[in-house]
Structures are given as structure tokens and as C-alpha cells.
C-alpha positions as CSV (number, residue, x, y, z in Angstrom):
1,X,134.6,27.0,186.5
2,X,136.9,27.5,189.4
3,X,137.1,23.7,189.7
4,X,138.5,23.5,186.5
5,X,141.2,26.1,186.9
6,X,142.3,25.0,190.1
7,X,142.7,21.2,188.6
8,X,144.7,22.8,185.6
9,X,147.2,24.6,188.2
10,X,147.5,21.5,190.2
11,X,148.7,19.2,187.9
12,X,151.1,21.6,186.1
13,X,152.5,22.1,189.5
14,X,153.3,18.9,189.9
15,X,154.5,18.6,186.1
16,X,157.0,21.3,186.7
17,X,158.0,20.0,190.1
18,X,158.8,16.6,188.9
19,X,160.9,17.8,186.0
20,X,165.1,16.5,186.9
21,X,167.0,19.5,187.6
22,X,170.3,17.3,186.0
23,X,171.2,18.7,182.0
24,X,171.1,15.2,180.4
25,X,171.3,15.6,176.4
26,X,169.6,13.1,174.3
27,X,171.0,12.6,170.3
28,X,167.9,10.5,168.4
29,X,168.7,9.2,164.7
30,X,166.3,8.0,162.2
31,X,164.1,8.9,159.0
32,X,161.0,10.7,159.4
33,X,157.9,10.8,156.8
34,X,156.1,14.0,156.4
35,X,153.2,13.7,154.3
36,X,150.1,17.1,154.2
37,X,146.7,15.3,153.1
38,X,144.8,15.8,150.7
39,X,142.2,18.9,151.0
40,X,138.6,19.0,149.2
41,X,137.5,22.5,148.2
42,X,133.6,23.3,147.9
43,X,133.1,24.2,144.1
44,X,130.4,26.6,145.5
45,X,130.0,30.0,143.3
46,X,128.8,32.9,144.6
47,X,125.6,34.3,143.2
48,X,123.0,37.4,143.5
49,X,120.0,37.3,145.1
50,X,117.6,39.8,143.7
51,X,114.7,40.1,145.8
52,X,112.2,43.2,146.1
53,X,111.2,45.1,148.8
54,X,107.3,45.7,149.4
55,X,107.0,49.5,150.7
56,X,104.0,49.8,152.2
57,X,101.3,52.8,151.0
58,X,101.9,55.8,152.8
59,X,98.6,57.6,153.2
60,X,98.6,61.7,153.7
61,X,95.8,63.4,155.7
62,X,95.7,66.6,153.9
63,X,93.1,68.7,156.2
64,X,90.7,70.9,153.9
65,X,91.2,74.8,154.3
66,X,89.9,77.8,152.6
67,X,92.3,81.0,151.6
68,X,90.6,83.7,151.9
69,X,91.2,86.2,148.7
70,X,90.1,89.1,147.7
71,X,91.0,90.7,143.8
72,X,89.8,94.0,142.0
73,X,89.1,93.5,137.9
74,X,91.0,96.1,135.7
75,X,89.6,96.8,132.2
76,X,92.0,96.4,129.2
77,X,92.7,97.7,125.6
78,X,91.1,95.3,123.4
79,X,93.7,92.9,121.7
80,X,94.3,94.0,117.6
81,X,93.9,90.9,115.7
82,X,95.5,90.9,111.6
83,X,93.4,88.8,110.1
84,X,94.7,88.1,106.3
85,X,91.2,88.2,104.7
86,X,91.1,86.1,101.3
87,X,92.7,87.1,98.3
88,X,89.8,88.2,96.1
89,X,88.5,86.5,92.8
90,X,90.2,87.4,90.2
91,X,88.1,87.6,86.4
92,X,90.3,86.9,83.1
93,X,87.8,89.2,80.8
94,X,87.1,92.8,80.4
95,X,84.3,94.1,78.0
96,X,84.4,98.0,77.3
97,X,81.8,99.2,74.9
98,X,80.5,102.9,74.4
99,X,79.0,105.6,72.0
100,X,78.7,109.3,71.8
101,X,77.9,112.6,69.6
102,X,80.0,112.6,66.4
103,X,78.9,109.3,65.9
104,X,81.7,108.0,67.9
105,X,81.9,104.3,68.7
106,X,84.1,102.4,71.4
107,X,85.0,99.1,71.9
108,X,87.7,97.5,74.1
109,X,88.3,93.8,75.2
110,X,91.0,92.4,77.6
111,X,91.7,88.9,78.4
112,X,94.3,88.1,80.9
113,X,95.8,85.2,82.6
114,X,94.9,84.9,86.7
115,X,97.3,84.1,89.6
116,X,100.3,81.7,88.6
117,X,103.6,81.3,90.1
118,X,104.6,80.2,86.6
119,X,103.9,82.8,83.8
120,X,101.3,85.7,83.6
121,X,100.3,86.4,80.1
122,X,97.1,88.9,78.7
123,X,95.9,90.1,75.5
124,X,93.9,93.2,74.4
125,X,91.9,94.8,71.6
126,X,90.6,98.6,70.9
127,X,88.9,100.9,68.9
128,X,88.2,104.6,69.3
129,X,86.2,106.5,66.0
130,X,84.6,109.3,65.4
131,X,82.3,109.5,61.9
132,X,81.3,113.1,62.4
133,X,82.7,116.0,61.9
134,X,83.6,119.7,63.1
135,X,81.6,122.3,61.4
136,X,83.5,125.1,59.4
137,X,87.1,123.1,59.0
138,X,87.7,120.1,56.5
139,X,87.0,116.5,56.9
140,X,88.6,115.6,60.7
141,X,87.1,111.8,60.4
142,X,89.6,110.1,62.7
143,X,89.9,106.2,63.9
144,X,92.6,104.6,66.3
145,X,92.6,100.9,66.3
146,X,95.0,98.8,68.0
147,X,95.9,94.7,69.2
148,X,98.6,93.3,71.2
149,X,99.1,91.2,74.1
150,X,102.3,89.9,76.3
151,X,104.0,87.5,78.3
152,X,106.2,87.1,81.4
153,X,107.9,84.0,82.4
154,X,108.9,83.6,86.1
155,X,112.1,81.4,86.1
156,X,113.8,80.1,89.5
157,X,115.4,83.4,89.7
158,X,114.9,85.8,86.7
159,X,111.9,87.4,85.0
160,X,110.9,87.0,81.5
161,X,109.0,89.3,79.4
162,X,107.8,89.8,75.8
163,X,105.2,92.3,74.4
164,X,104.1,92.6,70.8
165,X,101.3,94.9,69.2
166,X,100.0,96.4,66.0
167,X,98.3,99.6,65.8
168,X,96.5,101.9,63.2
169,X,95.6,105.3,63.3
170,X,94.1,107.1,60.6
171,X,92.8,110.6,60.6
172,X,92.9,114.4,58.5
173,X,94.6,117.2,58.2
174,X,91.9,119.5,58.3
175,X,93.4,122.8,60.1
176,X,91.9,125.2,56.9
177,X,89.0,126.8,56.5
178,X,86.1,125.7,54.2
179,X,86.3,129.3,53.4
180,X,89.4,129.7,52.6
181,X,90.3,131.4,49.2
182,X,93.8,129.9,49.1
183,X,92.7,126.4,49.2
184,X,91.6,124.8,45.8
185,X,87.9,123.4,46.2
186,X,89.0,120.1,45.2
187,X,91.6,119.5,48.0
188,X,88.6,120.7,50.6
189,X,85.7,118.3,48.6
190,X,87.8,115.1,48.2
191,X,88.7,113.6,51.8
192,X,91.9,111.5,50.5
193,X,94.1,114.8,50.2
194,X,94.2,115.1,53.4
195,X,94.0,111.5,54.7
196,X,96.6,110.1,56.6
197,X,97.2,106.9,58.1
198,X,100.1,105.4,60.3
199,X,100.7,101.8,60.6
200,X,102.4,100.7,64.1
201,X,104.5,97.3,64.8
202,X,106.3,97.1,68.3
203,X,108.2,94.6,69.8
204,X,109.7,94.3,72.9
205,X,111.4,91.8,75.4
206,X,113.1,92.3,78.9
207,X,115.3,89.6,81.0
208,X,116.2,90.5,84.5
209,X,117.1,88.9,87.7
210,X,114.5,89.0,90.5
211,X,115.3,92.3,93.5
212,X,117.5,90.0,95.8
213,X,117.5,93.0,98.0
214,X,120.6,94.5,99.7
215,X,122.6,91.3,99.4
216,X,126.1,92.2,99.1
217,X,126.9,88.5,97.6
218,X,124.3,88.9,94.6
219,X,124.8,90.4,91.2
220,X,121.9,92.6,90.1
221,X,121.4,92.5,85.9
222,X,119.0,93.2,83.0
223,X,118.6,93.6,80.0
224,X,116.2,94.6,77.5
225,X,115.7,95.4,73.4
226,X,112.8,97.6,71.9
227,X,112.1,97.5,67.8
228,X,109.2,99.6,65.8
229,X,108.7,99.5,62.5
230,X,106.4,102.4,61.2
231,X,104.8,103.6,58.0
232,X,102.3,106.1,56.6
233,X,100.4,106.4,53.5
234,X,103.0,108.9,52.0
235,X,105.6,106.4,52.3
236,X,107.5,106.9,54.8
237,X,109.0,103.8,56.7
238,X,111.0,103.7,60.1
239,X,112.7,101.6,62.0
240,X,114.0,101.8,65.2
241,X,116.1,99.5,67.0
242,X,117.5,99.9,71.1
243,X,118.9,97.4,73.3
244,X,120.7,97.9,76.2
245,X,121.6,96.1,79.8
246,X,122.6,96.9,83.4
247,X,124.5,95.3,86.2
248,X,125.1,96.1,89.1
249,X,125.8,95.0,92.7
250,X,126.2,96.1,96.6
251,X,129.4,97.1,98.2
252,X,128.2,97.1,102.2
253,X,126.2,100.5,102.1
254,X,126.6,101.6,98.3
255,X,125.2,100.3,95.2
256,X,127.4,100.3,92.3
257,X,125.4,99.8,89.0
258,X,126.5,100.4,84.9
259,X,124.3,100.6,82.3
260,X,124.9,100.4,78.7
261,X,122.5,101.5,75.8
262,X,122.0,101.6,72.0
263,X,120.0,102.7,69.6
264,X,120.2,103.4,65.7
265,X,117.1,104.6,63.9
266,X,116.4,104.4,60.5
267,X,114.0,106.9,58.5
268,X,113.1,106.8,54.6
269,X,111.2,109.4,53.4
270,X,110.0,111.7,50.6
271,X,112.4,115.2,49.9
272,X,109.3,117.1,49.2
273,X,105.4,115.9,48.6
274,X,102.9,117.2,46.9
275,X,99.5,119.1,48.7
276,X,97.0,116.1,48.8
277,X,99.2,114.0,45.8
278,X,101.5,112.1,48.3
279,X,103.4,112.0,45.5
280,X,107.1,112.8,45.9
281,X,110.9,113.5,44.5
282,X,113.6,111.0,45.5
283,X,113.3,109.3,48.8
284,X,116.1,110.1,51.0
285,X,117.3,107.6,53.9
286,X,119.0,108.7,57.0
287,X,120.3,106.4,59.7
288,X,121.1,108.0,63.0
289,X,122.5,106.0,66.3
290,X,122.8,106.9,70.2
291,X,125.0,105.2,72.5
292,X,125.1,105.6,76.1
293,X,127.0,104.2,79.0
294,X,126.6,105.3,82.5
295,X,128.5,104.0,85.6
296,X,126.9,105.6,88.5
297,X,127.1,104.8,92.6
298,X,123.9,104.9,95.0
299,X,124.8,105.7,98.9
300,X,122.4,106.0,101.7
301,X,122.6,106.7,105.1
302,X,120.4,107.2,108.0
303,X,118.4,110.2,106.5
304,X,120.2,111.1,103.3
305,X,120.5,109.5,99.7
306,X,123.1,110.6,96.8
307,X,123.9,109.0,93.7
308,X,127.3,109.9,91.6
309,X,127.8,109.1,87.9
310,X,128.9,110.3,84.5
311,X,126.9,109.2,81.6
312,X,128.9,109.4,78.4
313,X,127.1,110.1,75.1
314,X,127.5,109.5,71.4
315,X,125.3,110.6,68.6
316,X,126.6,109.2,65.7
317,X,125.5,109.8,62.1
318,X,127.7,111.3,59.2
319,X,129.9,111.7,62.1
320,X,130.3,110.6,65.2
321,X,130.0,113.7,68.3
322,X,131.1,112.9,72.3
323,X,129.3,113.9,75.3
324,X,129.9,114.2,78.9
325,X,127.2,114.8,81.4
326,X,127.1,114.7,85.3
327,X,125.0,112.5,86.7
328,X,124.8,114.0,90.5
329,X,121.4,114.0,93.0
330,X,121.0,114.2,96.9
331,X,118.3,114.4,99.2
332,X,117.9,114.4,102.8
333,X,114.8,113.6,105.0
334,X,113.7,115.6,107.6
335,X,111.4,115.0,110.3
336,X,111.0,111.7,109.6
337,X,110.0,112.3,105.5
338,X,107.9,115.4,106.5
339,X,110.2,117.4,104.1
340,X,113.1,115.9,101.8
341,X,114.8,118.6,100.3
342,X,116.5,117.4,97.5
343,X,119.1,118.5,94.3
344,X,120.8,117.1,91.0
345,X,122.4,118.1,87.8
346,X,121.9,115.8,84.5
347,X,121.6,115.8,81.2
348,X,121.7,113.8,77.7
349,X,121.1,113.1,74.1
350,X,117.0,113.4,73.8
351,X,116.1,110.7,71.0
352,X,113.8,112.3,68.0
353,X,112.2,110.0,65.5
354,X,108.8,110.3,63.4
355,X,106.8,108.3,66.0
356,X,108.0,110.4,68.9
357,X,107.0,113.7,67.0
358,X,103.7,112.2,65.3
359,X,102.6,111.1,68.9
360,X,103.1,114.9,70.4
361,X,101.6,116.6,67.3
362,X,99.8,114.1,65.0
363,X,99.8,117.1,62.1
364,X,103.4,117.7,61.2
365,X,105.0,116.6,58.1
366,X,107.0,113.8,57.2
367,X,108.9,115.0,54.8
368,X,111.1,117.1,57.5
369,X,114.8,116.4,58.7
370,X,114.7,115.1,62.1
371,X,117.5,116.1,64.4
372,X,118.0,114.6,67.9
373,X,118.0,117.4,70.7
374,X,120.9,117.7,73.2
375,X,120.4,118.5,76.5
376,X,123.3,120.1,77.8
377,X,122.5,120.3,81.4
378,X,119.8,120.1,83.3
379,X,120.0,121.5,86.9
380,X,117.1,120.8,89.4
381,X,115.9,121.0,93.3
382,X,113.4,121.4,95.2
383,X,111.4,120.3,98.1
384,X,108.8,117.2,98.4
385,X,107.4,115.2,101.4
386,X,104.0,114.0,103.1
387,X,102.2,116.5,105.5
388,X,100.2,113.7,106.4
389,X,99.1,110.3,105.8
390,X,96.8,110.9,102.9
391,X,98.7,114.2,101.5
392,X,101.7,114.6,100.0
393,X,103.5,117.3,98.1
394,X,106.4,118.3,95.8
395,X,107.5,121.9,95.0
396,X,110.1,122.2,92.1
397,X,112.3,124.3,90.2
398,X,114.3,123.7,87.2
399,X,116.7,124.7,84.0
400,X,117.7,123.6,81.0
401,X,119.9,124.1,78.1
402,X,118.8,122.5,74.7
403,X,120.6,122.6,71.8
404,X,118.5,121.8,68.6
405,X,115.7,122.0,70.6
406,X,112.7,121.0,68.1
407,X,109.2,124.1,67.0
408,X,106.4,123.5,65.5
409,X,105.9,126.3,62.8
410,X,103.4,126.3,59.5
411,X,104.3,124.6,56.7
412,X,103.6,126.2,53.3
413,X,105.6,123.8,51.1
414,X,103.8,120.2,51.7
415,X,100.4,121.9,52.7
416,X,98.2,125.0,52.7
417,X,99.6,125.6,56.4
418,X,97.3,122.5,57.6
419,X,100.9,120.7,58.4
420,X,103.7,121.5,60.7
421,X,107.3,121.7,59.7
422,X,110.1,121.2,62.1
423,X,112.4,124.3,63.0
424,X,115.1,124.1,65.3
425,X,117.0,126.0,67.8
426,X,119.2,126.5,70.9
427,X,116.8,127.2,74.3
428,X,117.1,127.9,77.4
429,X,114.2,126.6,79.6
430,X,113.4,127.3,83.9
431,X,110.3,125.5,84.7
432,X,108.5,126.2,88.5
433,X,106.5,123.3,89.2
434,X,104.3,122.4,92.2
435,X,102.4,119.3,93.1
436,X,99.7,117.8,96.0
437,X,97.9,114.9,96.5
438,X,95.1,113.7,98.4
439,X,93.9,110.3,99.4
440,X,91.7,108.9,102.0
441,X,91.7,104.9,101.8
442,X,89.9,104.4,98.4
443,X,86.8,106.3,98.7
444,X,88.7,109.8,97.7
445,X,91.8,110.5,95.6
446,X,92.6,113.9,94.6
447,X,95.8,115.5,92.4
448,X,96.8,118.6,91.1
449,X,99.8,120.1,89.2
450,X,101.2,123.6,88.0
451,X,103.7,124.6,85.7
452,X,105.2,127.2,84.3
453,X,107.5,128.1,81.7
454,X,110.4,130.6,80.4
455,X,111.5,130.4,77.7
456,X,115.1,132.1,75.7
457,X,115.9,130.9,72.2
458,X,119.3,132.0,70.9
459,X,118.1,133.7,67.7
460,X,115.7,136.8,69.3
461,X,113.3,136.6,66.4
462,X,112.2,132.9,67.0
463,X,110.0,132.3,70.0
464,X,109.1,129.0,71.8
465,X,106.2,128.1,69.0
466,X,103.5,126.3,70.2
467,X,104.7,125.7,73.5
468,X,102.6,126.8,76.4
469,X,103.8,129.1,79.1
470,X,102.0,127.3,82.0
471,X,100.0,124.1,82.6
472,X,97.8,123.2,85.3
473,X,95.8,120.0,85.6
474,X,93.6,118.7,88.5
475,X,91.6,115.3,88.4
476,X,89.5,113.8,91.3
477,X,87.8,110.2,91.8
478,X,85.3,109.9,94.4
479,X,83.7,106.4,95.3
480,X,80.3,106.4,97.2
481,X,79.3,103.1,98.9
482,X,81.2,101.0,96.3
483,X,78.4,102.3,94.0
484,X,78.4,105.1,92.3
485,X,81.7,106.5,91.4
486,X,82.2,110.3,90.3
487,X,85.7,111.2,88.1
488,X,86.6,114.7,86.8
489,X,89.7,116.1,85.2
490,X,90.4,119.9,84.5
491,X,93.2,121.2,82.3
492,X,94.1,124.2,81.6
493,X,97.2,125.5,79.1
494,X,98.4,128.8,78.9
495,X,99.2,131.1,75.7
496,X,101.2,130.1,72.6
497,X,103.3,132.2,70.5
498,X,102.1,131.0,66.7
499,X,102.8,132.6,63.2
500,X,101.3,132.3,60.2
501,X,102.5,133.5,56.7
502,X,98.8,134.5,56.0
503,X,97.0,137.3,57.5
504,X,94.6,135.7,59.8
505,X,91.1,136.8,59.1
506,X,89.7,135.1,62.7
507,X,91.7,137.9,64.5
508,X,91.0,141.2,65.4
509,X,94.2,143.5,64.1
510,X,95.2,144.7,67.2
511,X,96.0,140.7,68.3
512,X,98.4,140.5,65.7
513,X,101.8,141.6,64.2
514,X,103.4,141.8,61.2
515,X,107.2,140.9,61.7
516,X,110.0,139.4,60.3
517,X,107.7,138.6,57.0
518,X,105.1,136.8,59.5
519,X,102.2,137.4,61.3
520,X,102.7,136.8,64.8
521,X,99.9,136.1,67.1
522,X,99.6,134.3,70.8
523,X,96.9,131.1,70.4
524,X,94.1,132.0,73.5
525,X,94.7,130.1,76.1
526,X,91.9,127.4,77.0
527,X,90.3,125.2,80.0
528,X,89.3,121.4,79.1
529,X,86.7,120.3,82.0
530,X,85.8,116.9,82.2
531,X,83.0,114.7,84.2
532,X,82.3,110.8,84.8
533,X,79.5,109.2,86.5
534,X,79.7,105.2,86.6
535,X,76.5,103.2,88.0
536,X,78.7,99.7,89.5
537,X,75.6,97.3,89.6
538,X,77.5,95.0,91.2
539,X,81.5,93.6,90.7
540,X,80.8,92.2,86.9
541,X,78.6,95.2,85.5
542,X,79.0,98.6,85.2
543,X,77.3,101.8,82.9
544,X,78.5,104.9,82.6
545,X,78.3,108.4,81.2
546,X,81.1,110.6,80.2
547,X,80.7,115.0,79.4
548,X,84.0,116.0,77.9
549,X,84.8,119.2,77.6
550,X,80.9,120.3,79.3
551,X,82.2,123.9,78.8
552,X,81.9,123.9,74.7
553,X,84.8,125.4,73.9
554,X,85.7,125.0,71.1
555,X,89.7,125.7,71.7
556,X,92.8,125.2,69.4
557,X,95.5,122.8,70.7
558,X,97.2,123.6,67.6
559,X,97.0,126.5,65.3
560,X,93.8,126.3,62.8
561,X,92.9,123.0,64.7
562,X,90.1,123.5,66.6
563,X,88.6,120.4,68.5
564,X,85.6,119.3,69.5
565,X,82.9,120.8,71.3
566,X,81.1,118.8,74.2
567,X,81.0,115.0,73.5
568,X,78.7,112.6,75.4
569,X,79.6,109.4,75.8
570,X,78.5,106.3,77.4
571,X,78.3,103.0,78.0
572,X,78.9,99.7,79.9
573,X,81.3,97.2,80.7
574,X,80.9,93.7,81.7
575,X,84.1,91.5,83.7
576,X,84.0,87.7,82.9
């Protein structure tokens, strides 16, 4: 290498050295060719070469160790499980069939439909006689008889519902004596004089929307229509017509509902009948009509409830009469619904028609002027709520002012006093009432009420006939091991102020008075005890035996009509 670099110096040493140091300048002329060749270019294109790495298998030595632990078990509260047992079997027939003293049949049949999320529909047959008769009074023979059925539609949203039934009852007017000196022989002998019998058609249909609840975007509505049509064997025929709707619809915490209701009755009957003859003067018609509408607001808060309305009221006949009632009621809940102290004020236009009447007391007269009764106002509070689970109570007071309030008095012009006339009058009314309730799962129910009554009639000489001036009733029901189940019912109804224009001859003269043209007397008052064994055999078939009234007396519900003494009555019934 130093060879090399030694040559290279020398020569250019000698190069430089024999350069002429005299400036000579050259001038060259000519043409000159400059040409670049030709390049080839490698048409190579780039590509990628996918290749895969092997890892090799990693291997872990995981050495084996034990933890040592130690842990104390703590019992716990065993876990509550709802189980949703099986909706139980569900039978479409029921057979009721029974006898007892007075030769008293029973028969009863239902037939229903079973679960359905498209329509429920039943039907339903009775009969309830009695072929013997109370000694010492006239013929009391007596037979209720009575078929109908119904059915409800469920649509997407609203609920359909039509009911239709006939019913007969037939039975006597036998508050006289056998005995009696004013009653001809012939009207006590021959049982048609004081037959009666009441034919019964009812109709009915309702169309509402199903509860949506507390939804402030759905309307609430219903609406329904009711129609009778009733006649007796003296000729009398009424029909009664009501229909009526409601809307109504939340506003965030209030419920603002209006309701609307009519209803025109019409009643042809005899002026005046003959005893035991049903044959009469001139019919007369009358045609009387209610109307009703009632805006009213529902509020609630935490612990408290109040509603607000007015109902306004029309009772039109020969003339048409306005009413305006409050329609006001609060409560609040204390203690979590332990007490619920509560108060309102009402009132209204009480509808009076010859099936209400008949249905209270069966003996009157239809050949009376019926008037509807008024209640002016009707103020009322008290205190209810649930001391426990299984008991619950209500304590109550209340008054009332009725104008043409209805009585029951004798009637001496259609009958030998063995019918009631109508008599009316203005009353004042305060009721006390009380209320408690027991019940234990299934196995034990028990309830009992008091009431009682004063009464203030605007003419001092009338009293409150026939109306009692305290109630109490107690029933119980008692099932033991699904088997044998034990019912009993107790009522017991106070004294009645009753008159008669004859000088009772069942009364001692010190238990009477003679006043105003009348003898005025106070009806006893009386205890009905009742008691019901039932033997279940299993879930189809049942027997049982009834003792009404096991005390025997013979007490009078009305005046001169006694009723029976103890009946026993029993039977079986069989589900299918």
C-alpha cells in the first residue's frame, strides 16, 4: 500500500514539473456529436413476502403449594320462596236441594261458564215454598220462584254486560185472626181473597271501559240502563226505566268525574179495591221521572282523601221541582290506617216505586199514591280503621232530614187491617252505628253491627210507624279441617210504635192507648237466632242442616203478622 502511494506522488511530480511555465493559448474549431445511450430499465415489481414465524412452546413449571385456610360456618335465615301454586279446578254446576217443617221444599241450580279471557256467561234457577201453615192466622201459603242468567263480553278495552230474569212470588195476606169477629167467614175460608202474586221482568246492561289506573292520558266512562216491568193479580202494572253514564279522567293528582242519570217510572193501578174482590173503580196512571247530574272532584294525598261536588236534582211529574245538594267527604289516615277519621254532607231525591215498597214490606197495598222521598241533607262522620290484621272497625254517627219520608200504618179501606197503606211525613233521623269484624285466614270470620235510631216527625201526633229504634245483628262462620263448617246469625230489632183502629184483644190494657181516634201500642221487640251445620264430604258433595229461629218465637215483623216458629231444614248439594 505504501508502494502504491509513493508511485502516485512520483509521477504527478514529474507531471507537474514538466508542465511549460510560457501562457500559450490554443483556439480549436470544429463540430462535436454528443449522443447519451440508450438505458434498459428492469421491469421488476416489488412484492410481499408473507412468511410465518414458528414460536416455539413455552412451558411453565408451576411448583405445587398448599394455602393454608381456616373458616368458621355462620347459620342463616332460611330463604322465603313464593311459589304460585295452581289455579284450582273450577266446576260449571251447582245443585242445591232441601226440605223442612211446613212442608217447605228448596231447589236451586246454577250453571256457569269457567275461565275465559273472552266472555263469562252463567245461568240460574230457584224455588223456595212453604205448603204449611201458621196456626191461629189465615192462609200464609207462600212460594218464590225465580230464573235468569247473564253475560259479560271482555272487548280489547271495555267490558260488556247484560243480565235478564223473571221472577214470581206469590203468597197471603193473612195478618187477622181466625177469630176475628170483624172478618166475614168467607174472606178467612176461601184462600183467593187474600192471594197475591207479583210477576217480575228485569233487564239490565252495562258498558264500561276497563280501570286504566291513574293514567292521566286515559278517559275513564260507563254507562248503564236498568228496565222492570211488574204486575200483580189486582192489576197493577209498572214500569220503570233508568239509564245513565259517567266520564271522567285524571288531572296529575285529582280525579275529575260527571255523572248523569235518569229515570221515569210508570205506575197503573186501581183508585180503590175491594176486600178479597180485586175488583176496582177506574185505574189511574201516574208517571213520575228523576234526573240527576253530579260533577264531583276526588284528591288524595299522602294520608288524606276528599272528594268535592254538587249533585243537582229534578223530580219531575205534574211539575217539574230543582234541587241542590252538597256532595262533600274527607278522611285522613292515621298511624298508618290504624284510625281514619272521616266526614261528609250529602243528600238526594230517594226513588219510591211499588217494587221498592213491596220488597221492604210485602203486605202493603197497591192501590196507594206513591211519593218519592227527599232527602234534604244528610250529615255524617265518624271513625273506622283496622286494630289488626284480622279486625277491623267502624264507629258512626249520622242525621238526616226527610221530607215525605214514607209509614207503614193499617189499612181499613182495601182490607180488614191485613194491608198497609202508605202515610207520609217530614222526619228528622240521627242514627249511632258501630261495627267490627274478625277474620283469621279462612277458618274463622266473625261480624257484628248496632244501630240505633231517633226519630222527630213534623206533625207530634204521628210517630216513626213500624220502624225500629235499634238493630243489632251478629253472624259467624267457622270451618273445621275443611270439613265440617258451623254458620250462625243473630238479629235482634228493637220496639215499634204501631196503631190499630181496633182495640187489640192480644194486649193487656195497660200496653195500650187510646189517642187521636187510635189505639197506640209499641210491637215487643224480638231476637231471630239462627244455626248451620254443613258435613263437606269432599269438594263436590255437601249435606247440611239448618235451625232457624231455634228460640220459637213466634215474633211479629209486622203488626198482626206473626212468623214462623222453628223451621228445620236440610239438605245437600252436589258441584258438577
Amino acid at each position: 500500500m505504501k508502494n502504491s502511494v509513493f508511485i502516485v506522488c512520483f509521477f504527478a511530480f514529474h507531471f507537474v514539473v514538466g508542465q511549460n511555465s510560457t501562457h500559450d493559448t490554443y483556439l480549436g474549431i470544429g463540430t462535436g456529436r454528443r449522443t447519451i445511450a440508450k438505458t434498459e430499465k428492469n421491469q421488476e415489481l416489488p412484492k410481499t413476502i408473507d412468511s410465518t414465524v414458528k414460536i416455539s412452546e413455552v412451558k411453565y413449571y408451576l411448583e405445587p403449594k398448599k394455602h393454608e385456610t381456616d373458616f368458621n360456618a355462620v347459620p342463616i335465615k332460611a330463604a322465603k320462596l313464593k311459589i304460585v301454586e295452581p289455579l284450582d279446578k273450577l266446576y260449571s254446576g251447582y245443585v242445591k236441594g232441601a226440605a223442612g217443617t211446613y212442608i217447605m221444599p228448596f231447589f236451586e241450580v246454577n250453571y256457569n261458564s269457567t275461565r275465559s279471557k273472552l266472555n263469562s256467561w252463567g245461568a240460574n234457577a230457584f224455588h223456595h215454598s212453604a205448603l204449611g201453615n201458621i196456626k191461629d192466622v189465615g192462609i200464609n201459603q207462600f212460594s218464590e220462584n225465580k230464573i235468569g242468567g247473564f253475560y259479560k263480553h271482555f272487548l280489547d278495552k271495555q267490558d260488556l254486560l247484560v243480565g235478564l230474569s223473571y221472577s214470581r212470588d206469590v203468597f197471603h195476606y193473612y195478618g187477622f185472626s181466625q177469630d176475628s169477629l170483624i172478618v166475614p167467614q168467607e174472606y178467612i175460608d176461601n184462600s183467593d181473597t187474600t192471594r197475591q202474586a207479583y210477576n217480575l221482568i228485569e233487564f239490565s246492561t252495562e258498558f264500561k271501559k276497563r280501570n286504566v289506573g291513574r293514567d292521566t292520558s286515559k278517559l275513564n266512562y260507563k254507562g248503564w240502563m236498568d228496565y222492570h216491568f211488574l204486575n200483580n193479580a189486582s192489576g197493577s202494572i209498572e214500569n220503570y226505566f233508568l239509564i245513565g253514564a259517567q266520564v271522567g279522567k285524571f288531572l296529575k293528582k285529582e280525579e275529575f268525574i260527571a255523572s248523569i242519570e235518569v229515570d221515569v217510572n210508570n205506575l197503573n193501578q186501581a183508585q180503590w179495591i175491594n176486600n178479597g174482590q180485586w175488583e176496582s173503580t177506574d185505574n189511574m196512571s201516574s208517571t213520575n221521572a228523576i234526573v240527576k247530574a253530579n260533577p264531583h272532584i276526588f284528591s288524595r294525598g299522602k294520608n288524606w282523601k276528599a272528594k268535592a261536588g254538587l249533585s243537582m236534582q229534578s223530580n219531575i211529574d205534574y211539575q217539574a221541582k230543582f234541587y241542590f245538594y252538597p256532595d262533600l267527604e274527607c278522611s285522613y289516615s292515621l298511624f298508618n290506617d290504624l284510625f281514619i277519621p272521616y266526614l261528609g254532607v250529602n243528600g238526594g231525591l230517594k226513588r219510591n216505586n211499588l217494587n221498592t215498597l213491596r220488597i221492604i214490606n210485602p203486605f202493603i197495598s197497591d192501590d196507594d199514591t206513591i211519593q218519592n222521598t227527599n232527602q234534604r241533607i244528610h250529615l255524617f262522620g265518624g271513625i273506622r280503621g283496622s286494630v289488626s290484621n284480622n279486625i277491623t272497625f267502624n264507629l258512626s254517627a249520622g242525621f238526616e232530614k226527610l221530607n215525605d219520608m214514607y209509614f207503614f200504618i193499617p189499612d181499613t179501606i182495601s182490607s180488614y187491617e191485613n194491608k198497609f197503606q202508605l202515610m207520609y211525613d217530614n222526619m228528622d233521623r240521627t242514627t249511632f252505628a258501630g261495627q267490627i269484624s274478625y277474620k283469621k285466614s279462612e277458618k274463622l270470620k266473625l261480624f257484628s253491627k248496632g244501630e240505633f235510631f231517633i226519630y222527630s216527625l213534623r206533625d207530634e201526633a204521628n210517630k216513626a210507624w213500624q220502624m225500629p229504634n235499634y238493630k243489632f245483628t251478629f253472624s259467624g262462620w267457622y270451618d273445621l279441617a275443611d270439613k265440617i263448617i258451623v254458620k250462625s246469625s243473630i238479629f235482634l230489632i228493637g220496639s215499634r210504635a204501631a196503631f190499630s183502629y181496633i182495640e187489640p184483644v192480644n194486649l193487656d190494657p195497660s200496653e195500650y192507648e187510646f189517642s187521636n181516634n187510635r189505639y197506640e201500642y209499641q210491637l215487643k221487640p224480638f231476637i231471630d237466632m239462627n244455626l248451620g251445620l254443613e258435613y263437606r264430604y269432599n269438594k263436590r258433595i255437601s249435606a247440611f242442616i239448618n235451625f232457624n229461629n231455634f228460640a220459637a218465637k213466634k215474633y211479629q215483623r209486622w203488626t198482626n203478622y206473626p212468623v214462623q216458629s222453628i223451621n228445620i231444614f236440610g239438605g245437600a248439594t252436589f258441584t258438577f
